[in-house]
N, C-alpha and C positions, 0 to 999 in steps of 0.2 A: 504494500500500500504506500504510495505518495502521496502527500498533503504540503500545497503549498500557498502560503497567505501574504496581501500583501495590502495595506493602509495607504493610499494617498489623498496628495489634493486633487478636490473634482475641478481637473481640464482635463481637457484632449490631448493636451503634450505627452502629463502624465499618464494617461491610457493606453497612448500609444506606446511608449517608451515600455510598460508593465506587459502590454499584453506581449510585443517583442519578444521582453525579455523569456516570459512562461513557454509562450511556441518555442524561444530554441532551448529550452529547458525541456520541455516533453518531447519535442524531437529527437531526443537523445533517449528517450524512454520507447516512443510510439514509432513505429516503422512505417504508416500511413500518412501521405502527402493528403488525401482526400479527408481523413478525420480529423487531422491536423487544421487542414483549412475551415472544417465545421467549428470547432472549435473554437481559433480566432476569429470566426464568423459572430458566433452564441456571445463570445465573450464582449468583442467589443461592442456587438450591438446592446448588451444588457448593459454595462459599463456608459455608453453611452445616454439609456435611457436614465440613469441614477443620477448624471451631470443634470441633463437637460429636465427632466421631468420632477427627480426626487430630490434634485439641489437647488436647482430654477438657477443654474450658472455660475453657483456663487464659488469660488475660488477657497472661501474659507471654510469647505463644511469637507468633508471626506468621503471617501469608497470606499469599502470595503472589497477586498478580492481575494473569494477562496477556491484551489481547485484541488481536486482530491480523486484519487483516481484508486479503484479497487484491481480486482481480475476480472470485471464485468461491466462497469460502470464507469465514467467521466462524470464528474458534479461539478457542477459549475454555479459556484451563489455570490451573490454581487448586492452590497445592499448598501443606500447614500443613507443623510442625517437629515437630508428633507422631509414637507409635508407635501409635496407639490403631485404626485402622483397620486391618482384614486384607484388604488387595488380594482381586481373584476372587470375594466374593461378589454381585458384582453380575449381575443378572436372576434372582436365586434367590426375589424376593419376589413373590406374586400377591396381585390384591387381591382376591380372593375370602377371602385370611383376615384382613382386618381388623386387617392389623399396623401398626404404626408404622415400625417398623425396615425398609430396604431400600425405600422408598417415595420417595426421593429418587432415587435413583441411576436406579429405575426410571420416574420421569418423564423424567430427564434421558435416559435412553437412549431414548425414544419420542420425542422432539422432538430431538434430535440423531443426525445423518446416522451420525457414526459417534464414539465413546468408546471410550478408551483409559486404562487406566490403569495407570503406570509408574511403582513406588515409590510417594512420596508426593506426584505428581502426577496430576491427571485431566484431559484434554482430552479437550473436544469441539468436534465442528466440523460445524457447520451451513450450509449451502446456502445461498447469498443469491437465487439465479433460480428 
């Protein structure tokens, strides 16, 4: 089992810089280029939404980011210190209307096996086999 955690400030630098660093740290574990990319897919889009939705941008508030990996499983939980997100709306967006909003959560739930979201946490966990 792997477990790795990592606290920053919510920007995009920081995101970027984190999620980097994790892909070429599980690369060295995971010998798949396609789950690999699922991964920094789920990650930075959830990471993304805790900036934008659960921080509302603010620089001073935090991520959280854990990823944890069994013989069977990828988890992937990601939770900011905002109130700016309303839990339950996720799978309410289609992309037949061309929105922006809800386009995240709805990736992340078509590449992750199963999502959860508790307060202001979101896990997903993805299948490695």
């Amino acid at each position: 089992m792997y477990k790795f955690v990592r606290l920053f400030s919510s920007t995009y630098e920081n995101s970027k810089k984190n999620v980097n660093n994790l892909i070429s740290i599980l690369g060295k574990i995971i010998d798949n280029d396609d789950l690999l990319y699922d991964v920094r897919l789920v990650t930075s889009e959830l990471i993304a939404n805790g900036i934008e939705h659960g921080n509302c941008m603010d620089s001073n508030c935090t991520i959280y980011l854990e990823i944890e990996l069994d013989e069977h499983y990828i988890y992937i939980r990601v939770e900011d210190e905002g109130d700016c997100f309303e839990g339950g709306e996720f799978g309410l967006y289609s992309p037949d209307d061309c929105e922006c909003r809800g386009r995240g959560l709805f990736i992340v739930g078509n590449i992750a096996d199963q999502v959860n979201i508790v307060g202001k946490m979101v896990e997903a966990k993805i299948a490695i086999g």
